[in-house]
C-alpha positions in Angstrom: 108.7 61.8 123.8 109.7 65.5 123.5 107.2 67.4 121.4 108.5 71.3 119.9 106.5 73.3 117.3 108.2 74.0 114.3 107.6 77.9 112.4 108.3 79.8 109.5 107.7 83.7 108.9 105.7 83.7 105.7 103.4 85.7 103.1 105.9 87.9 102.9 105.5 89.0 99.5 103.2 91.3 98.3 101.4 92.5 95.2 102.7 90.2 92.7 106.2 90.0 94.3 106.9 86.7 96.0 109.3 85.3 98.4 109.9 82.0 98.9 108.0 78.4 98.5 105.3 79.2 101.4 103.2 76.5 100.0 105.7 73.6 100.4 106.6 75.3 104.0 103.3 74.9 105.2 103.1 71.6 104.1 105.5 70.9 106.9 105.5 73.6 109.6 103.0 73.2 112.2 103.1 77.4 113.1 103.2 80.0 110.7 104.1 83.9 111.2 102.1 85.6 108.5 103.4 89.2 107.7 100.3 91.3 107.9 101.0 94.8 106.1 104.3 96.2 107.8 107.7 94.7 106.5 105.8 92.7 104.0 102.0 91.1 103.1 98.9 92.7 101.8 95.3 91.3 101.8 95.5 89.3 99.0 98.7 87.5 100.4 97.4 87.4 103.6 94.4 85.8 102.8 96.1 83.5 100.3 98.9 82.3 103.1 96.0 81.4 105.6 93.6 79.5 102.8 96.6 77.1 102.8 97.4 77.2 106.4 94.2 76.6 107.3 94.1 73.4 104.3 97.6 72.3 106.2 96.3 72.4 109.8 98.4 75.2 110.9 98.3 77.3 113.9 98.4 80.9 112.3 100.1 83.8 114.3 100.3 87.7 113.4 103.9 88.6 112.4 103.7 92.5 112.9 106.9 94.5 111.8 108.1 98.2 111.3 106.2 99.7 108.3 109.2 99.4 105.8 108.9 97.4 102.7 112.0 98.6 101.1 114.2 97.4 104.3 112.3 94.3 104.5 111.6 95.5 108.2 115.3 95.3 109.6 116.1 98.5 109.8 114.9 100.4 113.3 112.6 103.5 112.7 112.9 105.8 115.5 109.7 105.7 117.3 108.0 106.3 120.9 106.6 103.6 122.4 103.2 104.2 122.0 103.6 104.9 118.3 104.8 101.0 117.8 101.9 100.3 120.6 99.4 101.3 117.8 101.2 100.5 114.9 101.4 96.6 115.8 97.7 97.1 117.2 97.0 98.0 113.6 98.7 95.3 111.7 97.3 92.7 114.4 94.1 93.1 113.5 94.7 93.7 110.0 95.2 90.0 109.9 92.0 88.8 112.2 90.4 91.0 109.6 91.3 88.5 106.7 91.4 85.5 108.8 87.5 85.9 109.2 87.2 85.7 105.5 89.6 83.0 105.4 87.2 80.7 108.1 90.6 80.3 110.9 92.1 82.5 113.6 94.9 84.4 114.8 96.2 82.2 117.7 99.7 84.8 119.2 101.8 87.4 117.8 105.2 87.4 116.6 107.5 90.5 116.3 109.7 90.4 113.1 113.0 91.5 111.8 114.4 94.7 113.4 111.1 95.4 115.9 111.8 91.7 117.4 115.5 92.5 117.8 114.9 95.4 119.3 112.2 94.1 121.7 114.8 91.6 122.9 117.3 94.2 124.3 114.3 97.6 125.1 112.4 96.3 127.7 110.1 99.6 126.7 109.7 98.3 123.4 109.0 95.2 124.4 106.1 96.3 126.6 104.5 98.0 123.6 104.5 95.3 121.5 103.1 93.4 124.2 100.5 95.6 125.4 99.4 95.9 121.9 98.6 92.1 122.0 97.1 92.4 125.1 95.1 95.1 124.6 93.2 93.6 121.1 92.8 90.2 122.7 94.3 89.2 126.3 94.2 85.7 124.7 96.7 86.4 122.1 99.9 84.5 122.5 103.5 85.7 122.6 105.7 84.3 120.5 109.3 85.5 122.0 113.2 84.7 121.5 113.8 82.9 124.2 115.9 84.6 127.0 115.5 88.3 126.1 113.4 90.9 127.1 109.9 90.5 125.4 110.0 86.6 126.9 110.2 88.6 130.2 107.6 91.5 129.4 105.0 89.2 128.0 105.6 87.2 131.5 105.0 90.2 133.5 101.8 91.0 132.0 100.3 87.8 132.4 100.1 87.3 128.3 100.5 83.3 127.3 104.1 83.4 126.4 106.3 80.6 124.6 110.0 80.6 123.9 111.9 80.5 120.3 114.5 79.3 118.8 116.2 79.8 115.5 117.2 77.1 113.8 119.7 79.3 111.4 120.0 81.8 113.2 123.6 82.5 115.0 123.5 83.9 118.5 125.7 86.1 120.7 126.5 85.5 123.9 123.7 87.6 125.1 121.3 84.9 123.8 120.5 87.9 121.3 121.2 87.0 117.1 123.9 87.9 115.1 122.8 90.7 113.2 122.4 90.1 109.5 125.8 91.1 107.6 128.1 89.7 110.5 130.3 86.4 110.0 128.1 83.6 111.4 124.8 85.1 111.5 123.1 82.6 109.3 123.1 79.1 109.2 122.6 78.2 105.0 123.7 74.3 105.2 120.6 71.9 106.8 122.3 69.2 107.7 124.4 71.8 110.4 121.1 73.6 111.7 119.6 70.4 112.1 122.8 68.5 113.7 122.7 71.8 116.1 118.7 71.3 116.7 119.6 68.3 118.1 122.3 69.1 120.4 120.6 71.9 122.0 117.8 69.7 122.6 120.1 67.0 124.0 121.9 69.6 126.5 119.5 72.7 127.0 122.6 74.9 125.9 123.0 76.8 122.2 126.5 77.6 121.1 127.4 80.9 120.7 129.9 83.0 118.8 132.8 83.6 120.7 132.0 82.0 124.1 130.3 78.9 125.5 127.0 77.8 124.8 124.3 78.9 127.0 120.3 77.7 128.6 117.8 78.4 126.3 114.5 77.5 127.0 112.5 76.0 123.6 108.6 75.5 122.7 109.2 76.4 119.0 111.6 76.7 116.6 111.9 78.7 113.6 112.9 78.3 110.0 112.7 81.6 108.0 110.5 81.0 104.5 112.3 83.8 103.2 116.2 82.0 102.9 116.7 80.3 99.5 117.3 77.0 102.1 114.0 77.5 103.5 112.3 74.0 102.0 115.2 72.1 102.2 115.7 73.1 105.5 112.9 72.8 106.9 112.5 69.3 105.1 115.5 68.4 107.1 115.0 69.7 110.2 111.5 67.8 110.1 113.0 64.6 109.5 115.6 64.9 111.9 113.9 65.7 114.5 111.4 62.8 113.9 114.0 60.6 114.3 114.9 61.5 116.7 112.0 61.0 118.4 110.5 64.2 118.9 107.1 65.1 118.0 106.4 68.6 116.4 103.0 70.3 117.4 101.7 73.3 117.4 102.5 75.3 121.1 99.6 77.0 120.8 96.4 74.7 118.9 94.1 75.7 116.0 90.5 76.8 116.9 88.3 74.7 115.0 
């Protein structure tokens, strides 16, 4: 029996702004990327989104992005690389901060939205994000989309690294997504993320636009909390894969 983690980016609201159902995710994920203070998240979201992680059994990792709320994080800020060094150093332990008070623990680190993208092509960037890791706890797993260049800075460092998918995500050729506002970059229908779930798992390869599908290594996959398919999706996905016969557990496991 195959066994994959399933994630989902959440507590990505803030103040009393919320996006979408993270309560029902958690209730199915089994890994969850909590927005600590960047894109999205503050400490009363934070601590809210590991209290029910925590009551759910699930793996918690630090979901650092570029500080910029009103881009949601997916728009690149120009900076050197020892500026986003510190700057996910910060947001890191902003969340091991509040997951003291919550009684759990920050288990990796997951780049988001337009840091992550651009981690996967810089291999400077990419370093700084992991040496940021690194350098607050060499413990601290990478979370990386499989094939690009963080997967291959976190290696060279020595930091615990696991691959990612994205179940509704499209992908270039590259093995890098389609960025948001092209044809085919998201995947809204759950019955065609999950049907392609299954294939890749079948073959190793994940179609691509325009060309054939490629290798793609896989310990997680990833739902984002923040689609208006997110429960449904990831209700499907779940089931699918069950039936499949795969278990879903966490890659990394939760610290009692």
């Amino acid at each position: 029996m195959r066994t994959i983690d399933l994630n989902s980016d959440l507590g990505e609201g803030f103040g009393p702004w919320s996006m979408g159902d993270d309560a029902a995710v958690l209730s199915m994920v089994t890994s969850a990327n909590v927005a600590c203070g960047g894109h999205a998240g503050d400490p009363e979201t934070m601590f809210a989104t590991l209290t029910v992680a925590k009551q759910n059994g699930v793996v918690v990792g630090a979901h650092p992005g570029y500080s910029d709320r009103e881009g949601f994080g997916r728009r690149i800020i120009p900076m050197e690389h020892d500026e986003i060094t510190r700057m996910v150093a910060a947001q890191i332990g902003a969340l091991q901060a509040i997951a003291r008070l919550a009684d759990t623990d920050v288990r990796y680190v997951k780049a988001h939205g337009a840091l992550a993208n651009l981690a996967a092509r810089d291999r400077g960037v990419a370093d700084a994000v992991v040496d940021a890791a690194q350098r607050i706890d060499d413990g601290l797993a990478v979370l990386a989309i499989s094939g690009t260049q963080l997967e291959v800075a976190a290696k060279a460092a020595g930091a615990p690294v696991f691959s990612e998918i994205f179940a509704d995500r499209g992908y270039q050729p590259s093995g890098e997504l389609v960025p948001r506002g092209q044809p085919d970059a998201m995947i809204h229908d759950p019955g065609e993320a999950a049907d392609r779930l299954l294939g890749f798992l079948e073959t190793g390869l994940m179609p691509v636009v325009g060309a054939d599908p490629i290798p793609l290594d896989a310990h997680s996959i990833c739902v984002h909390g923040d689609s208006a398919s997110a429960v449904a999706m990831t209700e499907r996905i779940r089931a699918d894969l069950r039936n499949a016969g795969v278990e879903l557990a966490g890659f990394v496991e939760a610290e009692s």
